[in-house]
C-alpha positions as CSV (number, residue, x, y, z in Angstrom):
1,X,16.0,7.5,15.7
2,X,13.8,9.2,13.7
3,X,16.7,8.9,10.6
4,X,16.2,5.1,11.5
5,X,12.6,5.0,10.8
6,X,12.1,7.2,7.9
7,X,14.7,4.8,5.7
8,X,12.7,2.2,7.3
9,X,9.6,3.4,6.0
10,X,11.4,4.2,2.7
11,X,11.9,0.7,2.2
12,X,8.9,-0.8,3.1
13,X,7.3,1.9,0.0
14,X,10.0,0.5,-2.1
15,X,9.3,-2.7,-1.1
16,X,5.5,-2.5,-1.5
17,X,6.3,-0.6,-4.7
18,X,7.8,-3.6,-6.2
19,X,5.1,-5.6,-4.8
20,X,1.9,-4.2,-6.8
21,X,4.2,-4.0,-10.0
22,X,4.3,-8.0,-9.7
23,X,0.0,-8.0,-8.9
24,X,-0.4,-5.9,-12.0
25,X,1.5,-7.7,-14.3
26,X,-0.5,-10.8,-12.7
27,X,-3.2,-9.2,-13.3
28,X,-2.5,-7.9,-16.4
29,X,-1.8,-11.8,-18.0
30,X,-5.0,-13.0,-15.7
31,X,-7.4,-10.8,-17.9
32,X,-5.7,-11.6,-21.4
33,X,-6.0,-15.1,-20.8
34,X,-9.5,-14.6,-19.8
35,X,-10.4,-12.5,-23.1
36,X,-9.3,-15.2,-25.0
37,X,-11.1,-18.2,-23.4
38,X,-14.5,-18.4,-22.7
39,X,-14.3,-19.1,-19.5
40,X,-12.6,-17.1,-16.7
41,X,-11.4,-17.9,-13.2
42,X,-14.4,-17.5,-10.9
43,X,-13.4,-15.6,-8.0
44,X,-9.6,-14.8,-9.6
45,X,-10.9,-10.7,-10.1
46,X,-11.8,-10.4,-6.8
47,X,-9.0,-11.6,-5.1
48,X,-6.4,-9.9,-7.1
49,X,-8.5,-6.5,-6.3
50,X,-8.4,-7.6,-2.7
51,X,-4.4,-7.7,-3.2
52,X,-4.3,-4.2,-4.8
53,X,-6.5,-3.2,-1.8
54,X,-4.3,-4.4,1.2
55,X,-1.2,-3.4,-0.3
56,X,-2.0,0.2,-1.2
57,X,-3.4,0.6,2.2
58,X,0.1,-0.5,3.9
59,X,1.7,2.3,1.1
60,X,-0.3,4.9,2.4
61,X,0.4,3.9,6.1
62,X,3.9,3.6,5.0
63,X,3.9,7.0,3.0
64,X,2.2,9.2,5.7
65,X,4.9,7.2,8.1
66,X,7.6,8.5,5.8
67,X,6.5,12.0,5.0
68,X,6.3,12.6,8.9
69,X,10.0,11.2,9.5
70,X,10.8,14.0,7.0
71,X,8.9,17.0,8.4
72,X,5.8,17.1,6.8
73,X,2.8,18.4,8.5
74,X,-0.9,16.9,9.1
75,X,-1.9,19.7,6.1
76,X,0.6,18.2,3.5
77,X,-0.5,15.0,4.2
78,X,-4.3,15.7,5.0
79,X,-4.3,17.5,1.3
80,X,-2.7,14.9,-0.5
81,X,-4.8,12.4,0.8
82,X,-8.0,14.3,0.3
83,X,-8.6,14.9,4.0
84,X,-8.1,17.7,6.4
85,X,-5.5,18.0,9.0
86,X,-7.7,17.2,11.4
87,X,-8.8,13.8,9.7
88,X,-5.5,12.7,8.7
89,X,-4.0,13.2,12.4
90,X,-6.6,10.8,13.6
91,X,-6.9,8.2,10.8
92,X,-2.9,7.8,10.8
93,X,-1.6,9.8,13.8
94,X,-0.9,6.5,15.6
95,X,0.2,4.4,12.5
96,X,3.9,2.6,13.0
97,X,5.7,0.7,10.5
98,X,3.8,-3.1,10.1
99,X,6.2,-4.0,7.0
100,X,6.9,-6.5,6.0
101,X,4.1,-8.4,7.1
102,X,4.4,-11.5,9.6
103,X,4.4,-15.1,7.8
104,X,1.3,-17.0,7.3
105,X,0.9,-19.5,9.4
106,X,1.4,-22.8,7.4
């Protein structure tokens, strides 16, 4: 079971992964275009942040997911996400796997 949800998790990172490499080339053609006009998109900076935000919080939840599924303790992670043990065990002790996200509703 545990197998199970670690490739699970795996996936959804991959999956994620692929994910913000779209926003940022988005992004990336978003900003050109709007150094060459002189107008932008009002409201297009914010949303594509708000993107990058939601998405790397699910790869953390999904990281912390996987790194447990292969053995690693509350210090690993705690350090490599700038927290204690302590902190990490109660900000993601409780996490499960939310990817991929439901559908919108249309």
């Amino acid at each position: 079971m545990r197998a199970k949800a670690a490739i699970r998790a795996r996936v959804a990172l991959l999956q994620i992964s692929q994910e913000l490499q779209a926003h940022a080339l988005a992004l990336d053609e978003l900003i050109a275009g709007a150094l060459h006009t002189e107008q932008g998109l009002p409201g297009a900076h914010c949303i594509a942040a708000a993107d990058f935000q939601r998405l790397t919080r699910e790869l953390v939840r999904c990281a912390v997911i996987a790194d447990r599924e292969a053995g690693a303790t509350w210090a690993t992670i705690g350090g490599a996400l700038g927290l204690s043990a302590d902190a990490a065990r109660a900000r993601y002790g409780k996490v499960r796997l939310l990817w991929p996200p439901p559908p919108k509703p249309a």
